[in-house]
N, C-alpha and C positions, 0 to 999 in steps of 0.2 A: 745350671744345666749340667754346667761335669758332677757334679757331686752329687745329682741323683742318679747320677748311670757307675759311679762308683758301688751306690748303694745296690745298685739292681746288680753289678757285678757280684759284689758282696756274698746277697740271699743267693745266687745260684750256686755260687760256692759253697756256699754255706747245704743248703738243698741236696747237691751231689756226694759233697763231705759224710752226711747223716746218709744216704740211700746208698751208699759205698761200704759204711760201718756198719749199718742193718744185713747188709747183703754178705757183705763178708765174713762177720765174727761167727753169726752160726754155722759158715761151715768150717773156721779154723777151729770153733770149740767141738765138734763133731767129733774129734780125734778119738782114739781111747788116747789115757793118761801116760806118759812113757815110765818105764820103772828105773828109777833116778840110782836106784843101788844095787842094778847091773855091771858086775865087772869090777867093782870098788876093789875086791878083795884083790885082785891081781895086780893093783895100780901099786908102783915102787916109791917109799918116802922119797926117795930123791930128783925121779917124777915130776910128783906133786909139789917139792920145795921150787923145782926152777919154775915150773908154772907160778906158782904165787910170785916170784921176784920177778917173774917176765912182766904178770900182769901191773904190778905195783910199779916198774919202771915206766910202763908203759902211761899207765894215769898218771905220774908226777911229770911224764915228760910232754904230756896232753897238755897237762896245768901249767907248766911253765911255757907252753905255744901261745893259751890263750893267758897267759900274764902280760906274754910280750908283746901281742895286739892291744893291749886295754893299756901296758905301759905308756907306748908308741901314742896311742890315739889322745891318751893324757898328757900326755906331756908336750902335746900341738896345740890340747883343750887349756893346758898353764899358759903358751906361750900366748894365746891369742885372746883368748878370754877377758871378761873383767875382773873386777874386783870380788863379786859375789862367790863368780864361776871360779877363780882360785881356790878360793876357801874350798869349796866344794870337792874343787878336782885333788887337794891336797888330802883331803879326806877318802875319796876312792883308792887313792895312791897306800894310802895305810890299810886299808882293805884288800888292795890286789897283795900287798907283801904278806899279809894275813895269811889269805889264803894260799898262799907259794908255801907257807910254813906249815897252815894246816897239811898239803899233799907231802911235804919235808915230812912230817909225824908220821902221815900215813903210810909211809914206806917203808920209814926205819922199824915200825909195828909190821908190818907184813913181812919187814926182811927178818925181823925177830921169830913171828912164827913159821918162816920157812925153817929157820935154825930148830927149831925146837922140833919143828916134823922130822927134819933129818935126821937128827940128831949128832951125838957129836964125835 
């Protein structure tokens, strides 16, 4: 009984989701296009450098929030798990540090081409 009214919850979601996205995207795409290279020429390399390092900080410091969720939830998933789910979560765990590395890369290249916009 509950799991057919799950489903009936579902479709109507699902219903309103699509009659929301019909309804809406033609009149977001109605816009005219805005001209993207307005104003560029007045913009200061050093500017535009702290912008790239704001933003670059800002995603590595995202990436290490959601590291420290997935550490936290893994590390209750070793403690209580079994034998299988070990293995498993040992393996996320080498993937969450992965990724903290990859956002580490992406930074020190963004802090690099703010340097290079500056210049020196």
């Amino acid at each position: 009984m509950l799991k057919g009214k799950i489903i009936d919850v579902s479709i109507w979601f699902a219903v309103a989701g699509l009659i929301t996205f019909f309804v809406v995207t033609p009149t977001s795409l109605a816009v005219d296009a805005p001209n993207i290279s307005a104003g560029l020429d007045n913009v200061s390399p050093e500017a535009l450098a702290g912008k790239i390092i704001s933003i670059a900080i800002g995603g590595a410091a995202m990436a290490g929030a959601v590291a420290a969720v997935m550490l936290t939830y893994l590390g209750f998933k070793l403690k209580t798990g079994g034998e299988r789910d070990r293995a498993e979560t040992k393996e996320h765990v080498m993937w969450v540090f992965l990724g903290l590395a990859l956002a580490g890369f992406a930074a020190v290249i963004a802090g690099f081409a703010a340097f290079m916009i500056r210049g020196a």
